[in-house]
Short mmCIF file of the C-alpha atoms (twelve columns), coordinates in Angstrom:
data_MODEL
# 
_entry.id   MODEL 
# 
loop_
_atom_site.group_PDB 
_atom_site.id 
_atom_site.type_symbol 
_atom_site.label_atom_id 
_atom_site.label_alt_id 
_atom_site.label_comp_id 
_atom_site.label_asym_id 
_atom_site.label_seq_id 
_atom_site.Cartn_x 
_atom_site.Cartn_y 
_atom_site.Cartn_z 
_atom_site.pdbx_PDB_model_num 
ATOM 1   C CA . UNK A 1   70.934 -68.531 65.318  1 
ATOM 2   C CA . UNK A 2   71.559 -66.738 68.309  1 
ATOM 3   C CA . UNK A 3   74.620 -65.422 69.085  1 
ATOM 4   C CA . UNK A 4   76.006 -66.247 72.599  1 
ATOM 5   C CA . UNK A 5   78.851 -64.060 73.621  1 
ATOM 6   C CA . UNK A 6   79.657 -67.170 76.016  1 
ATOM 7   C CA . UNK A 7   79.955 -69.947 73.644  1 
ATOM 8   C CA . UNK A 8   83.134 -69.785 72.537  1 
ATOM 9   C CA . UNK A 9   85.515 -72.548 71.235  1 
ATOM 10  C CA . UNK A 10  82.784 -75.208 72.023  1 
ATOM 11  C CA . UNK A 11  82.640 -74.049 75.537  1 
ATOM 12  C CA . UNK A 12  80.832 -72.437 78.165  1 
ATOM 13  C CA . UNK A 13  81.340 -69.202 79.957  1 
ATOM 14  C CA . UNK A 14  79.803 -68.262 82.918  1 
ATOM 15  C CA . UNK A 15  77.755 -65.249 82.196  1 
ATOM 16  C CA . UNK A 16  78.616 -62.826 85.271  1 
ATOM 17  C CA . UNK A 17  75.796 -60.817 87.427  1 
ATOM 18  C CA . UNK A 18  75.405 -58.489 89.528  1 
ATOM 19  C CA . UNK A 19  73.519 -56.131 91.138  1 
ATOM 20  C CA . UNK A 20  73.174 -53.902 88.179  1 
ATOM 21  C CA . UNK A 21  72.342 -55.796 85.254  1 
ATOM 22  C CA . UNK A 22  68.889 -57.360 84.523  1 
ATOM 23  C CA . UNK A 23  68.429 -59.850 86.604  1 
ATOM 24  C CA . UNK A 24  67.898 -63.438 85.035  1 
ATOM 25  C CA . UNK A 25  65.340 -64.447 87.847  1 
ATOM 26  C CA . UNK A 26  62.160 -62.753 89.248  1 
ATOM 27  C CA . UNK A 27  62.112 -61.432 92.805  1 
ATOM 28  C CA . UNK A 28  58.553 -61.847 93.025  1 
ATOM 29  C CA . UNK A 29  56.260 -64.812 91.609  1 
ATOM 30  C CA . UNK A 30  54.112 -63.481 88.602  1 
ATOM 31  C CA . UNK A 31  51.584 -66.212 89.316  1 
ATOM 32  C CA . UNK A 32  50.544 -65.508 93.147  1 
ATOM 33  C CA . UNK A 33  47.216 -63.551 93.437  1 
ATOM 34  C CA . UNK A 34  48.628 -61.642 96.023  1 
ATOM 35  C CA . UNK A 35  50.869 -58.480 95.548  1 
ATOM 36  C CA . UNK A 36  53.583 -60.892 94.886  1 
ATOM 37  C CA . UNK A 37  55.689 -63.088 97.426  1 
ATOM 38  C CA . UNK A 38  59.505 -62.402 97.542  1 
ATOM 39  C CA . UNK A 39  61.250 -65.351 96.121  1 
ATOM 40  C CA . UNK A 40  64.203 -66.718 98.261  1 
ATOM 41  C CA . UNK A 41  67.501 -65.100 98.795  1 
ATOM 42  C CA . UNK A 42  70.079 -67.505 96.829  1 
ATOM 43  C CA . UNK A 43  73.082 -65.208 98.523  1 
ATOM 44  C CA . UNK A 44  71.310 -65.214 101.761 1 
ATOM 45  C CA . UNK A 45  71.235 -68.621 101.914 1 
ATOM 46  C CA . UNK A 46  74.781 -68.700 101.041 1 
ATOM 47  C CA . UNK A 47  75.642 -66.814 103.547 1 
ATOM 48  C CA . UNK A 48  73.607 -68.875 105.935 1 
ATOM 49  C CA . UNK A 49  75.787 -72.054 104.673 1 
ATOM 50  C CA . UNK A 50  78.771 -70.329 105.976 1 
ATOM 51  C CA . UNK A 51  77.808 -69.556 109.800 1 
ATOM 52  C CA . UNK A 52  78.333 -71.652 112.147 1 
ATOM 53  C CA . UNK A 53  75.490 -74.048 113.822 1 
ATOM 54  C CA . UNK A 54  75.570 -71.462 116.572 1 
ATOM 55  C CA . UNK A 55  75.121 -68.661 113.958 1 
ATOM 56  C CA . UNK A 56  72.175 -70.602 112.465 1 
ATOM 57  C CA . UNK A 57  70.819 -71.155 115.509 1 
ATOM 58  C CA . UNK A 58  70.342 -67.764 116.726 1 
ATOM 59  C CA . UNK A 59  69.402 -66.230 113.142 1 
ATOM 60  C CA . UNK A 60  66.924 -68.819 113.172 1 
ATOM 61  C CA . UNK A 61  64.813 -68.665 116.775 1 
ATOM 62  C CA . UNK A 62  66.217 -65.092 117.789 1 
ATOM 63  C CA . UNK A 63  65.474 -64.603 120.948 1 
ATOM 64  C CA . UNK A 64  63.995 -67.742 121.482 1 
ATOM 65  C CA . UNK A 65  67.762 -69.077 121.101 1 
ATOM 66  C CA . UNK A 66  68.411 -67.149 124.438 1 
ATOM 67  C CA . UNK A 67  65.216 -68.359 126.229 1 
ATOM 68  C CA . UNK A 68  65.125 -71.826 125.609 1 
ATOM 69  C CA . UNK A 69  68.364 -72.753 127.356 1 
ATOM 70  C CA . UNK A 70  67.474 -70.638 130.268 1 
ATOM 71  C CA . UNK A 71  64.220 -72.459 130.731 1 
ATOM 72  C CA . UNK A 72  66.176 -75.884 130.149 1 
ATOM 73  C CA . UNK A 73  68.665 -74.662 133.163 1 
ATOM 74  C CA . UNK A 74  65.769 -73.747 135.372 1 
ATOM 75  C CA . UNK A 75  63.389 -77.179 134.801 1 
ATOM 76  C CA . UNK A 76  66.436 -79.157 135.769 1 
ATOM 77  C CA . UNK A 77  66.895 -77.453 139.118 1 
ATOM 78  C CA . UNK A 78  63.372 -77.464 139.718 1 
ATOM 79  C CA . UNK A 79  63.261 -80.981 138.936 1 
ATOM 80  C CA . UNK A 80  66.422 -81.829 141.673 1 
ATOM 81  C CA . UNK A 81  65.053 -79.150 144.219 1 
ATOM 82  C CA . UNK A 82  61.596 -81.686 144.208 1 
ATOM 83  C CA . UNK A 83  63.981 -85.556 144.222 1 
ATOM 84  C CA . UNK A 84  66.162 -84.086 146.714 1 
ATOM 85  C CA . UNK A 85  64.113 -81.984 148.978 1 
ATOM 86  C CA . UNK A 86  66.280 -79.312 148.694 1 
ATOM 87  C CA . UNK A 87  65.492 -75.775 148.645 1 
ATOM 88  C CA . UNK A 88  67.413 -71.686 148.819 1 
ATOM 89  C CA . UNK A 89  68.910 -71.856 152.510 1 
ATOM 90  C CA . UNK A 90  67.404 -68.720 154.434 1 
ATOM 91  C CA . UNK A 91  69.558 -66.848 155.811 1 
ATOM 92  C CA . UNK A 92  70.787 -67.573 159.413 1 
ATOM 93  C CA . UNK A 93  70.520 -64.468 162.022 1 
ATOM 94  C CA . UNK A 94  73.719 -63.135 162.455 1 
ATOM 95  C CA . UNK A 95  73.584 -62.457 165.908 1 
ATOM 96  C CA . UNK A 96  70.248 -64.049 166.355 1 
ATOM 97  C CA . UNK A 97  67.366 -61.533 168.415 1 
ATOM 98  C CA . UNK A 98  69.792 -60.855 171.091 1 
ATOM 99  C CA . UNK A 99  71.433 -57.570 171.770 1 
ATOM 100 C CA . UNK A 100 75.149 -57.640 171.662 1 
ATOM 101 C CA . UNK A 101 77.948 -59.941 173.041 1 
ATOM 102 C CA . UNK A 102 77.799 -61.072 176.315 1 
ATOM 103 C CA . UNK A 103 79.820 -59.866 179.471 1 
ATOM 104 C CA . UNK A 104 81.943 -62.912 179.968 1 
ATOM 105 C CA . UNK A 105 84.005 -63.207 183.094 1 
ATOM 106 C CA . UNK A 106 81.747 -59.984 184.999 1 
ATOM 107 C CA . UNK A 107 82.606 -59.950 188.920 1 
ATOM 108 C CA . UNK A 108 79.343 -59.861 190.232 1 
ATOM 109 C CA . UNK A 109 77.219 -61.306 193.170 1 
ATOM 110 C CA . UNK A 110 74.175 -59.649 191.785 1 
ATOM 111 C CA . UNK A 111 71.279 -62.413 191.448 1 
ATOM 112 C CA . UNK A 112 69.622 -61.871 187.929 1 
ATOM 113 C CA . UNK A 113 66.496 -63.129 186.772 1 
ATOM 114 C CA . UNK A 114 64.018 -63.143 189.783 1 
ATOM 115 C CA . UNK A 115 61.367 -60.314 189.905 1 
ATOM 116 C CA . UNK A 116 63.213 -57.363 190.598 1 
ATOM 117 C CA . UNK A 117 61.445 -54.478 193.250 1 
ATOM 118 C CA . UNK A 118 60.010 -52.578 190.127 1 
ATOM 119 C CA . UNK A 119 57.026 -52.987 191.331 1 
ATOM 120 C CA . UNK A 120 55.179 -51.797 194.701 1 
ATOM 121 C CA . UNK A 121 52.429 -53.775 195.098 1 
ATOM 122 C CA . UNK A 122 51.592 -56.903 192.897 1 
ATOM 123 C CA . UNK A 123 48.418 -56.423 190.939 1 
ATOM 124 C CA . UNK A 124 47.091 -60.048 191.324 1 
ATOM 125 C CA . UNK A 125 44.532 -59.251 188.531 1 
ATOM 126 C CA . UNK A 126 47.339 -59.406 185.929 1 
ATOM 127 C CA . UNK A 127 47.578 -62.384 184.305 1 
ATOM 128 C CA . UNK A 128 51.064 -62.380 183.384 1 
ATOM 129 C CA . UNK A 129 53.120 -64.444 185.850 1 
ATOM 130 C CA . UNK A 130 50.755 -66.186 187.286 1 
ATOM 131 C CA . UNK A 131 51.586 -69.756 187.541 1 
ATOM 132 C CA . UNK A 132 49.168 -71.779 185.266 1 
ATOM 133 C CA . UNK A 133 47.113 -74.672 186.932 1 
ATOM 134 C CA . UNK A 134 48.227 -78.243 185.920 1 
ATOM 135 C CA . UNK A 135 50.472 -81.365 187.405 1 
ATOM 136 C CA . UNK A 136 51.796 -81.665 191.297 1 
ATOM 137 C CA . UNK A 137 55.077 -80.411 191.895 1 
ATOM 138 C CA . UNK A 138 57.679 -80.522 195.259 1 
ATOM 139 C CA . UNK A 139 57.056 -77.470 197.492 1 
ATOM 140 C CA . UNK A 140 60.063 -77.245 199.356 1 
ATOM 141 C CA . UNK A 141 63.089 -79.681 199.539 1 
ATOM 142 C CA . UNK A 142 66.185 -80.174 201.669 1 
ATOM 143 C CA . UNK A 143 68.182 -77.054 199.744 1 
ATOM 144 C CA . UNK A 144 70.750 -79.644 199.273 1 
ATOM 145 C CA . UNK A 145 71.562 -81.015 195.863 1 
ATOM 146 C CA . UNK A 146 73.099 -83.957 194.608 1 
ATOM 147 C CA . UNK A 147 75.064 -84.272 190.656 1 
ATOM 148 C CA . UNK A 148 72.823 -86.354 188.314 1 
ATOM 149 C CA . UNK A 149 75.447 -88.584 186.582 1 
ATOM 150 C CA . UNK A 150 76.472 -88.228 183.019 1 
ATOM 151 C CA . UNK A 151 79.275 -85.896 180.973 1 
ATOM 152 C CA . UNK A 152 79.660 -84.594 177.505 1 
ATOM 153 C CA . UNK A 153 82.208 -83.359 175.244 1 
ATOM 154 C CA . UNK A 154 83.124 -80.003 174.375 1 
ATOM 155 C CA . UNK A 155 80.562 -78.765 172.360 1 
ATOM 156 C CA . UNK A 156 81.289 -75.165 170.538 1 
ATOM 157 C CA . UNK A 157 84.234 -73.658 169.572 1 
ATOM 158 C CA . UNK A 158 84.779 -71.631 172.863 1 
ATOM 159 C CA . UNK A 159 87.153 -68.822 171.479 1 
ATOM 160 C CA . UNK A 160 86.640 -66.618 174.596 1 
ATOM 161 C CA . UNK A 161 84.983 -69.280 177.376 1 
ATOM 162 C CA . UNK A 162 84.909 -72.682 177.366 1 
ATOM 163 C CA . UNK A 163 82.134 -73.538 180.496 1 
ATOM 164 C CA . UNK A 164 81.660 -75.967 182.361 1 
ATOM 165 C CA . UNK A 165 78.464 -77.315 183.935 1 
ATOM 166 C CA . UNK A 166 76.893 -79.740 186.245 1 
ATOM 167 C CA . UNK A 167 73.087 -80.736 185.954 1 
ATOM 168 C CA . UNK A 168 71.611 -80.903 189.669 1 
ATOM 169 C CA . UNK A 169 68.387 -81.869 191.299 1 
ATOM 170 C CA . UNK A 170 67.276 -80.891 195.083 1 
ATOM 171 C CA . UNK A 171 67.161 -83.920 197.196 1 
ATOM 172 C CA . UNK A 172 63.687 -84.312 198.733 1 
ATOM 173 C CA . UNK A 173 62.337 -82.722 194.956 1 
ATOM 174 C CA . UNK A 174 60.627 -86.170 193.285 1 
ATOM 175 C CA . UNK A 175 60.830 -86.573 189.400 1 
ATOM 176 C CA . UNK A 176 59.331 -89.578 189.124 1 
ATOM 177 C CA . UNK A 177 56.103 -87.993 187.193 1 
ATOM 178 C CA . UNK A 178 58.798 -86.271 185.138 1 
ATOM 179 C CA . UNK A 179 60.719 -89.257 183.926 1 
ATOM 180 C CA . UNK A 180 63.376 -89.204 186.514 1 
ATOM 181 C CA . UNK A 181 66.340 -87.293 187.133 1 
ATOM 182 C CA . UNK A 182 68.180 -88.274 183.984 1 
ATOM 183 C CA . UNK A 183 64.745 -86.839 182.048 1 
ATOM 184 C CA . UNK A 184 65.893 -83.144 183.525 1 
ATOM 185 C CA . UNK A 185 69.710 -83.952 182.659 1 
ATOM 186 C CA . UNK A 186 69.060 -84.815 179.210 1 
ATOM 187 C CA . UNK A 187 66.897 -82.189 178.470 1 
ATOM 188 C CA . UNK A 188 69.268 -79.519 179.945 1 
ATOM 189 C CA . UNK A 189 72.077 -81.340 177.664 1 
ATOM 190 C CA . UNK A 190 70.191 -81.310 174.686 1 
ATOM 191 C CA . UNK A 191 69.386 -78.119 175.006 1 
ATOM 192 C CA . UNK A 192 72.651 -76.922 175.743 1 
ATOM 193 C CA . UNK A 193 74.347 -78.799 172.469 1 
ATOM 194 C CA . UNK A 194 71.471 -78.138 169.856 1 
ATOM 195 C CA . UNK A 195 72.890 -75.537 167.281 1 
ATOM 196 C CA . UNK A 196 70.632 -72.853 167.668 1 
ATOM 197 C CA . UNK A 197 71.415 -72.554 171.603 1 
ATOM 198 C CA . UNK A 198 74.706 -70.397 172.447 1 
ATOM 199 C CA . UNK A 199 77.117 -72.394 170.959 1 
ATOM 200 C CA . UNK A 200 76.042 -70.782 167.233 1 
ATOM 201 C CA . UNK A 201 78.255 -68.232 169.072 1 
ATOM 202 C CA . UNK A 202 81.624 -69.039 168.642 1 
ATOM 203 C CA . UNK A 203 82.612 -67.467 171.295 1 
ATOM 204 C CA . UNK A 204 80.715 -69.891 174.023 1 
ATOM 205 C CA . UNK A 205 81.503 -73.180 174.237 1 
ATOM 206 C CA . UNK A 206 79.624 -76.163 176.725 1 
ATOM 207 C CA . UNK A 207 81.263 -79.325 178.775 1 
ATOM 208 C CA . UNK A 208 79.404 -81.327 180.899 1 
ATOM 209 C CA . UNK A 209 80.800 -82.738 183.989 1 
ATOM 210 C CA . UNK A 210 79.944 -84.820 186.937 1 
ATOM 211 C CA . UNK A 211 83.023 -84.973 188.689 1 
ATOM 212 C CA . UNK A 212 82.760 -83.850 192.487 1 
ATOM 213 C CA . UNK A 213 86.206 -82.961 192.731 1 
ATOM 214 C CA . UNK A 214 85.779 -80.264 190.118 1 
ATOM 215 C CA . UNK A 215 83.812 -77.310 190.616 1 
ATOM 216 C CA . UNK A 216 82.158 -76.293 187.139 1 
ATOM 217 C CA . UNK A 217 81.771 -72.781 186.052 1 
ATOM 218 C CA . UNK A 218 77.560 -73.017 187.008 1 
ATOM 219 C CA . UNK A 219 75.023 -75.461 188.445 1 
ATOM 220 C CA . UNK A 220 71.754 -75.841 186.365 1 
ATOM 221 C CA . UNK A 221 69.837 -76.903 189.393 1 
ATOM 222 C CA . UNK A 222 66.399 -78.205 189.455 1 
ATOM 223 C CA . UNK A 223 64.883 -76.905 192.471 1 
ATOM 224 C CA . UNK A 224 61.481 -76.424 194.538 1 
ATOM 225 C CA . UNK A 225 59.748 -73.191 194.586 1 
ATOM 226 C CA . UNK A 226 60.806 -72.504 198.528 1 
ATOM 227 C CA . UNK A 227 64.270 -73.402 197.879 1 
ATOM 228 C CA . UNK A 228 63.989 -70.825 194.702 1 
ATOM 229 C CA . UNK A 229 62.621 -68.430 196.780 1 
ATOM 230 C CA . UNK A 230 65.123 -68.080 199.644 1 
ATOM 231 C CA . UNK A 231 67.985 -68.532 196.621 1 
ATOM 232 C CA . UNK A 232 66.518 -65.676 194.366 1 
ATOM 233 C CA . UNK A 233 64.242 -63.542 196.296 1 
ATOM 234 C CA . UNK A 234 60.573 -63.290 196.567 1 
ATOM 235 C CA . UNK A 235 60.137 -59.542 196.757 1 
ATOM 236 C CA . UNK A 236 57.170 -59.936 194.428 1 
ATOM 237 C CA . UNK A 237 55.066 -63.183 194.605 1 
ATOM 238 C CA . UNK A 238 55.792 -65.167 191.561 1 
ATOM 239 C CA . UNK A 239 56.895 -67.937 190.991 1 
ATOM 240 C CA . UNK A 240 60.308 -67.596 189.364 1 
ATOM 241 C CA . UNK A 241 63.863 -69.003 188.537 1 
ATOM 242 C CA . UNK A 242 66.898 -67.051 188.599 1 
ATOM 243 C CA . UNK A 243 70.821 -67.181 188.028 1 
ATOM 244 C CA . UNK A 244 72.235 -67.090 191.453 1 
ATOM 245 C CA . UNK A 245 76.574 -66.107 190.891 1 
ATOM 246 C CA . UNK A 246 77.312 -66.529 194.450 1 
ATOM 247 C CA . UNK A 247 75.045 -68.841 196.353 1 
ATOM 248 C CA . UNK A 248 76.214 -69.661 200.007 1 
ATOM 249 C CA . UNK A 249 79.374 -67.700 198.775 1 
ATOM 250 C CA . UNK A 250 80.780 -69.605 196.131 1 
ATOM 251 C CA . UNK A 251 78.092 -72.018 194.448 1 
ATOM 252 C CA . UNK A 252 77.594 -69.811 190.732 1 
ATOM 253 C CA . UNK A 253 73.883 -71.967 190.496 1 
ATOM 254 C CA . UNK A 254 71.131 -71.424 187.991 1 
ATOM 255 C CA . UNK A 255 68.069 -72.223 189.741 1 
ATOM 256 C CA . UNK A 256 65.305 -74.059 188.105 1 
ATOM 257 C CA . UNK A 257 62.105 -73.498 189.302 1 
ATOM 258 C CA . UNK A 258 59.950 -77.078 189.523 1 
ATOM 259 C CA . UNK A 259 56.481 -75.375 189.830 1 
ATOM 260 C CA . UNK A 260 57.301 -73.562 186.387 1 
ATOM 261 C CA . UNK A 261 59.391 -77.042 184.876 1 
ATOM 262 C CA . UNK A 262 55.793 -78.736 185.929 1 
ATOM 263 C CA . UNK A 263 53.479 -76.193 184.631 1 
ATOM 264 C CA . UNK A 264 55.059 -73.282 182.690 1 
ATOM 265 C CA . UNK A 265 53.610 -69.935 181.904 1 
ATOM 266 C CA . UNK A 266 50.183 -68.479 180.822 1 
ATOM 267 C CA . UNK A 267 52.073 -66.113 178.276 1 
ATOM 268 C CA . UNK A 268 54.729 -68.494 176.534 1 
ATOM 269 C CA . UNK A 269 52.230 -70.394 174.113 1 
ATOM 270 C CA . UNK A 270 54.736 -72.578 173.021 1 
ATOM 271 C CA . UNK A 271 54.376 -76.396 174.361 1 
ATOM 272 C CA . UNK A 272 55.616 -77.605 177.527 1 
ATOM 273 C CA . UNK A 273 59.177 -78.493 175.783 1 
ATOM 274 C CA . UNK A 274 59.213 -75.318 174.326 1 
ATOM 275 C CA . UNK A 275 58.765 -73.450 176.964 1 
ATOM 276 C CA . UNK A 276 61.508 -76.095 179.382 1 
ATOM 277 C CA . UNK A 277 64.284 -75.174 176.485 1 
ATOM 278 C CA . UNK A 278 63.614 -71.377 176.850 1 
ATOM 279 C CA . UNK A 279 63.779 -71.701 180.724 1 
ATOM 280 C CA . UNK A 280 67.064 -73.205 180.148 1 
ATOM 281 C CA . UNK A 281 68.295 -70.945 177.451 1 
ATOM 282 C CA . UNK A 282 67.585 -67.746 179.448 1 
ATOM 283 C CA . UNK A 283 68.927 -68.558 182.784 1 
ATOM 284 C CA . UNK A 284 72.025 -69.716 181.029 1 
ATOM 285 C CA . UNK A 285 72.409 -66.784 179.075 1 
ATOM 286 C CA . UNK A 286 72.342 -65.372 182.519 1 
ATOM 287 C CA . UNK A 287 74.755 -67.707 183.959 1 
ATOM 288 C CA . UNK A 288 77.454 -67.122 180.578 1 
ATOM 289 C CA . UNK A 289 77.026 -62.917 180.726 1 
ATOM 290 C CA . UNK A 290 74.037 -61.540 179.386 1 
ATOM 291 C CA . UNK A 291 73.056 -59.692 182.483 1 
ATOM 292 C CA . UNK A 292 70.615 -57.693 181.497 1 
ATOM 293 C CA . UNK A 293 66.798 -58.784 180.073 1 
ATOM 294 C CA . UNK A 294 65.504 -57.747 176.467 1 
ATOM 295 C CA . UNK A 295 62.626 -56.054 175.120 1 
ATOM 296 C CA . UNK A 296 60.178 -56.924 172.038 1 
ATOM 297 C CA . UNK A 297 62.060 -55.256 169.357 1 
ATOM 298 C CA . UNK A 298 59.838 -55.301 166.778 1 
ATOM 299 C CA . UNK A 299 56.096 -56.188 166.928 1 
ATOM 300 C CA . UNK A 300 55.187 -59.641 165.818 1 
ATOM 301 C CA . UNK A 301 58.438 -60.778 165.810 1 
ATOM 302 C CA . UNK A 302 60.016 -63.583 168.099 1 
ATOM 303 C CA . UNK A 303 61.028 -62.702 171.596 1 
ATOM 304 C CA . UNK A 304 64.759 -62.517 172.226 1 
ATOM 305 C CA . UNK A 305 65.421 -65.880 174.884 1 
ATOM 306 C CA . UNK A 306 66.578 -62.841 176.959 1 
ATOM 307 C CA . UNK A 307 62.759 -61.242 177.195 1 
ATOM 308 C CA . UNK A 308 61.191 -62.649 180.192 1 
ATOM 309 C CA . UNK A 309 58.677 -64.812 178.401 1 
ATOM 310 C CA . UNK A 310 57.546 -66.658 181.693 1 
ATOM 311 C CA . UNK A 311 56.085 -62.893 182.857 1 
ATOM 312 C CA . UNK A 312 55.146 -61.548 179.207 1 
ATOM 313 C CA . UNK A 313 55.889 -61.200 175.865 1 
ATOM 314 C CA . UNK A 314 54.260 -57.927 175.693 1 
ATOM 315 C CA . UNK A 315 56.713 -54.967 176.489 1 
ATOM 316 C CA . UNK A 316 53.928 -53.174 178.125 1 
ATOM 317 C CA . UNK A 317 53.455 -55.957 180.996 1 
ATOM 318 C CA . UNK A 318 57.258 -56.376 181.033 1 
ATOM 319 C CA . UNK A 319 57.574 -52.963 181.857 1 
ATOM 320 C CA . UNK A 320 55.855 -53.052 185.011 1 
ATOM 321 C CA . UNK A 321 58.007 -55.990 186.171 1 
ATOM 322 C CA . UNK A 322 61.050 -54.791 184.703 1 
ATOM 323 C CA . UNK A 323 61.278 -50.847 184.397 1 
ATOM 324 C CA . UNK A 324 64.517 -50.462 184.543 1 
ATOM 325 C CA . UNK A 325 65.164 -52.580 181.331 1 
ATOM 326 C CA . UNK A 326 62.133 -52.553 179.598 1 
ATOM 327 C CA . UNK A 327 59.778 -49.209 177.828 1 
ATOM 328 C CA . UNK A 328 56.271 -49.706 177.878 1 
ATOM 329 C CA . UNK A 329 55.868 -49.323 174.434 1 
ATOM 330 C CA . UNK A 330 52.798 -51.318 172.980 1 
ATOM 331 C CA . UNK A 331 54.964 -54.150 170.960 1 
ATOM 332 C CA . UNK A 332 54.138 -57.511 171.329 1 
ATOM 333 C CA . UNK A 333 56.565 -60.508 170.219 1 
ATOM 334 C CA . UNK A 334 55.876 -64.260 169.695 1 
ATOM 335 C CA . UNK A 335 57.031 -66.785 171.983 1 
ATOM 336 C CA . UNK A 336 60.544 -67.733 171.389 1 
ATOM 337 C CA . UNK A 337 62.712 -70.648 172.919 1 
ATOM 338 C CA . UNK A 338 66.018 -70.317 171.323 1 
ATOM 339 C CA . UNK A 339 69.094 -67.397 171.405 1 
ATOM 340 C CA . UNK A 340 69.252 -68.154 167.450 1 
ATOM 341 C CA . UNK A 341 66.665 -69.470 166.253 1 
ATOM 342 C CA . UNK A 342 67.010 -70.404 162.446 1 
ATOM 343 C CA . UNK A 343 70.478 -71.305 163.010 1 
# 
């Protein structure tokens, strides 16, 4: 018989091991035709026991742990982005393609807008400017103007100015193709409230009024091409509209051209709206400081409001009607109705 150093009284030792003494099992499997596969770890496995399900986890899929609930995060946003519609805002222009803040509150008399005497002698073989066939239109009216009914509230935060406005039509001037007078007033409203006209400034602010008792701070004033004429100038023959500050000595009136309101201009290639809320936009950025025009900044880009889009969007045309403001550099922008456009 055998002698068992671990029998002992009728009982059973347990026979110690380690890593130096023969071992009791093999590490590889005599019977596999290949050079032998390693048998399992019995301590690895213990140790495996003791981690955590995190632990496992990880020693398990490795980096697979880490990319699995990454992918899980990004499927489920994907999958809301495509119920909801929803989608990585762009970001908004800061100060939107104009240059600077305006001059609120400037003492001037100086009419701004119109075709200034930059040029000599009008090249009528230049497109640009010319006023584009299409629907009837007033030619001259009474040069008196009566208040189209109809207020709004304060729209914009108005930190520095708070304006206030009246929307006007020429008597003798006949909107009925147009959609009346209220047609002009509610586009000049709209386009005077939406967020990506000055009020994105928080400087500006907008009220409506109809009150004759009060005088506003400007007139948007839809007017016939004589009456435009004799209120802005006609130095060169276009047909134009123009911010007038001092009208018959105290009327501060943005004049509204009805030819171009009717038929607008060969180089905007917006639509007929479009080009109605840019006509708006720029005389009343005109009317609330910005005194000066704009050029293309940056080829291909969209025309600051403040270019004058109803002559050219090219700075090379607008140089020729506007020297002093504009280089004739060879950039061309894309139309553009808005001061901030992705507002």
């Amino acid at each position: 018989m055998t002698y068992d150093p671990g029998r002992r009284g009728g009982g059973r030792q347990p026979v110690l091991r380690n890593e130096w003494r023969e071992p009791l099992r093999a590490q590889r499997d005599p019977l596999t035709g290949d050079g032998g596969r390693l048998r399992s770890n019995r301590d690895e496995h213990q140790q495996l026991r003791k981690q955590s399900w995190l632990g496992r986890f990880v020693s398990t899929y490795g980096w697979r742990a880490y990319a699995l609930p990454i992918l899980a995060v990004i499927t489920v946003l994907v999958i809301y982005q495509t119920l909801t519609g929803t989608t990585a805002s762009e970001p908004a222009y800061a100060d939107g393609p104009v240059q600077g803040p305006p001059t609120i509150g400037v003492a001037s008399k100086a009419i701004i807008g119109a075709p200034p005497k930059g040029m000599t002698q009008f090249d009528a073989n230049l497109p640009t400017g010319i006023l584009p066939d299409g629907g009837p239109f007033t030619e001259s009216g009474a040069n008196t103007w009566h208040v189209v009914p109809g207020t709004s509230p304060k729209v914009g935060e108005g930190t520095t100015k708070s304006f206030t406005y009246t929307v006007e039509v020429e008597d003798g001037v006949d909107t009925t193709a147009l959609g009346g007078d209220e047609a002009f007033a509610r586009m000049v409203s709209e386009t005077l409230t939406n967020p990506k006209s000055w009020t994105h400034n928080p400087q500006i602010a907008f009220t409506r009024i109809d009150d004759p008792a009060q005088t506003p701070d400007f007139r948007v004033s839809l007017s016939s091409p004589m009456t435009v004429r004799e209120g802005c100038g006609y130095d060169i023959p276009l047909e134009a509209s123009c911010y007038n500050p001092a009208y018959l000595n105290d009327q501060s009136r943005v004049f509204v051209n009805e030819a171009r309101w009717v038929r607008g201009a060969v180089p905007f290639q917006g639509d007929i709206g479009s080009y109605r809320q840019y006509l708006i936009n720029h005389e009343v950025g005109h009317a609330i400081g910005y005194q000066k025009h704009e050029p293309c900044a940056e080829n291909g880009a969209l025309a600051p409001v403040m270019m004058q889009q109803t002559f050219s969007t090219n700075n090379d045309d607008d140089a020729r009607f506007d020297p002093e403001s504009v280089q004739a550099d060879g950039k061309t922008c894309r139309f553009n109705p808005w001061p901030y456009p992705i507002a």
